[in-house]
C-alpha positions in Angstrom: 18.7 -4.3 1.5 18.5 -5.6 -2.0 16.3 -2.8 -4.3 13.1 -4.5 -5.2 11.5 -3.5 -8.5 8.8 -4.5 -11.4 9.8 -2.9 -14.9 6.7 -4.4 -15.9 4.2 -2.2 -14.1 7.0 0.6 -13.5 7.7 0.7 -9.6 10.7 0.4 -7.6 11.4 1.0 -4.1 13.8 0.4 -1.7 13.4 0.4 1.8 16.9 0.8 4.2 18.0 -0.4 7.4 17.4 2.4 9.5 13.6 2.9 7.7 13.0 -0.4 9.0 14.2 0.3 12.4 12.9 3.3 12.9 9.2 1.6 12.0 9.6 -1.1 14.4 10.3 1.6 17.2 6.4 2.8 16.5 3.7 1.3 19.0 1.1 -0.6 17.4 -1.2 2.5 16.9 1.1 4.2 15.7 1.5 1.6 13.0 -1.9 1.1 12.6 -2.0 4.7 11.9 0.0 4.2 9.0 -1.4 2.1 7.5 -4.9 3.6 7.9 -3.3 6.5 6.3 -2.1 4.7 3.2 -5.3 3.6 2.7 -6.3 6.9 3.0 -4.0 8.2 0.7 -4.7 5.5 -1.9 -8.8 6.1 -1.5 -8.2 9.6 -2.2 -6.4 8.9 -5.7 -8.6 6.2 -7.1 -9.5 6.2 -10.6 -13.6 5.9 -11.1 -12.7 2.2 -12.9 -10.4 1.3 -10.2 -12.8 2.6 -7.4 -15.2 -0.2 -8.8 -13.1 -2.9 -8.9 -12.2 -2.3 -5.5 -16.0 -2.4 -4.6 -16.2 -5.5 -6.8 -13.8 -7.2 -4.9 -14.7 -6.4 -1.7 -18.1 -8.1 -2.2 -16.1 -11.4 -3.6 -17.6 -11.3 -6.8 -14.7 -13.0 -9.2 -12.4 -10.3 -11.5 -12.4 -10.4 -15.5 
């Protein structure tokens, strides 16, 4: 698999074959596990600014 980055906002990742595989092996709770805990994750090392533009957003209200 072809790596997949942005050297604007400085990320890459690259996710192989057998990652892939071995994630479509979980069960659905398993996966939604996953994702609950990258959510979790994420939550945990919000910035105060970003933490309310999350909030913003979640309400709908439009961003600046």
């Amino acid at each position: 698999m072809k790596k997949i980055s942005n050297n604007q906002n400085g990320f890459s990742y690259f996710v192989s074959a057998k990652q892939l595989a071995l994630y479509a092996k979980l069960t659905d709770l398993e996966k939604l596990q996953w994702v609950d805990d990258a959510r979790t994750f994420t939550l945990i090392g919000q910035t105060a600014e970003t933490k309310a533009r999350h909030e913003s957003l979640r309400k709908g209200h439009a961003q600046k």
